[in-house]
C-alpha positions in Angstrom: -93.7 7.8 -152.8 -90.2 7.4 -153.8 -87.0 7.0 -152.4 -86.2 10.6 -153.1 -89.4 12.3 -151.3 -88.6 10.0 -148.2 -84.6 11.8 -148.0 -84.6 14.3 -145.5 -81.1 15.6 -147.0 -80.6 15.3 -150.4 -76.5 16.4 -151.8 -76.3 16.6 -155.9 -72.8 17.5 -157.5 -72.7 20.4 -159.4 -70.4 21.4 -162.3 -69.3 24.9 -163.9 -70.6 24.7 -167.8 -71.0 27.6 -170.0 -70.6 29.9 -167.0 -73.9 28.6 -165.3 -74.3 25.8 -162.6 -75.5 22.5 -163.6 -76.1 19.4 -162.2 -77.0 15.5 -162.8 -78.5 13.3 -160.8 -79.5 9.3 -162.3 -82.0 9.1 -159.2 -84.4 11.6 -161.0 -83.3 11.3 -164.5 -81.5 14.4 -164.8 -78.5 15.3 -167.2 -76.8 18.6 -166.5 -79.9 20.4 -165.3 -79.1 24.1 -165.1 -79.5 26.4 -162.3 -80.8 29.5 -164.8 -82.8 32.6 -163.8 -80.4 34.3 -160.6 -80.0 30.6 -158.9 -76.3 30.4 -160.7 -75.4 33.7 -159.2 -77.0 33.0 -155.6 -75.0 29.7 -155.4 -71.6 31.8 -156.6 -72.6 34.2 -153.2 -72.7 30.5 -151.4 -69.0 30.2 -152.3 -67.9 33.4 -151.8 -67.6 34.6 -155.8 -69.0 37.9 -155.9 -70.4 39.9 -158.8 -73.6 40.6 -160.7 -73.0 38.3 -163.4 -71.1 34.6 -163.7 -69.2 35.3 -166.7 -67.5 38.0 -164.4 -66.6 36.3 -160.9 -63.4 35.3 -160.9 -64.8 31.2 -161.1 -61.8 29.3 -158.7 -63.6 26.2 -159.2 -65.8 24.6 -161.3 -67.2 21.9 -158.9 -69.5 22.3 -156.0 -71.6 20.1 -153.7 -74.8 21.1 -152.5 -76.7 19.4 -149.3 -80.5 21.3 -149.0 -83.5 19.8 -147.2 -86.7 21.4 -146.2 -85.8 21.0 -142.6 -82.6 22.8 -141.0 -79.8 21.1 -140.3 -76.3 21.6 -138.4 -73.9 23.2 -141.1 -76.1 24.7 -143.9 -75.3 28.5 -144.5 -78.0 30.0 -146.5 -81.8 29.8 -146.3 -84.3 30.5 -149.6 -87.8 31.6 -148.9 -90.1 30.9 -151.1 -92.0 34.0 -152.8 -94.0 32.4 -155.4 -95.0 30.2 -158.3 -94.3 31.2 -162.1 -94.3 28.6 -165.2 -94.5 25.7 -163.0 -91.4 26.6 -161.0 -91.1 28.4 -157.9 -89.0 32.0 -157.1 -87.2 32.0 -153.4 -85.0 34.7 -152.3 -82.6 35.0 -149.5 -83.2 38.6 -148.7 -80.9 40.0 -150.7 -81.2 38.1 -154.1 -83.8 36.3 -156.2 -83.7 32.9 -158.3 -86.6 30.7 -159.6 -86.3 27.0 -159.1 -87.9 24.9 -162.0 -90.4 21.8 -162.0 -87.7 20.1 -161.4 -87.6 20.9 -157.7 -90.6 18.3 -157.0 -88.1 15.9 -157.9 -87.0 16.2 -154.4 -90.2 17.7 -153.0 -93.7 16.6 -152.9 -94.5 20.2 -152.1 -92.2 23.7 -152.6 -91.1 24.3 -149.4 -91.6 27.5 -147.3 -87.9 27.1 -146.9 -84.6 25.4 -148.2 -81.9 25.1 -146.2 -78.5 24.9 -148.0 -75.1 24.1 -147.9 -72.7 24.7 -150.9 -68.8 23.6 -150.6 -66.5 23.8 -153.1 -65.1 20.5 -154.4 -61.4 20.3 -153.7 
């Protein structure tokens, strides 16, 4: 097992490009990794930008950190539940909206998680 799997808490920086989040993390080997399929819009909720799609929230920012684990922890805000597997990636809502999370969530996980608990703040 890697260093990764061991983390309890993991934080990656994310970054605004071509109105989607992205994110790159040298741990796992990942270059601007996009949050595609309803995840960029969930994690504009997480800030407080409204709307159905990116290209129309009023964007303040274009940098973000997350902190998610598998296990709650003081301060995260939001909670996905997983729903289930498509294409090797997994869908989790938070009640109201849906987003699949690719492969690349076993990165961080040996398993998908019942839950993920998150925490998204705006990078100032």
């Amino acid at each position: 097992m890697d260093t990764v799997h061991k983390n309890v808490l993991h934080q990656i920086h994310l970054e605004k490009k071509y109105n989607t989040w992205v994110f790159t993390d040298p741990r796992v080997g990942l270059v601007d990794e996009p949050f595609i399929m309803g995840m960029s819009e969930i994690i504009n909720k997480a800030l407080g930008y409204y709307g159905n799609y990116v290209w129309e929230l009023p964007i303040n920012g274009d940098e973000a950190d997350m902190i998610f684990s598998s296990s709650p922890f003081p301060g995260h805000t939001h909670v996905l539940e997983r729903e289930f597997e498509e294409d090797g990636g997994l869908w989790y809502t938070t009640g109201e909206d849906r987003g699949w999370l690719c492969p690349a969530l076993f990165l961080y996980f040996e398993e998908a998680p019942e839950k993920i608990y998150v925490q998204v703040k705006e990078t100032k």
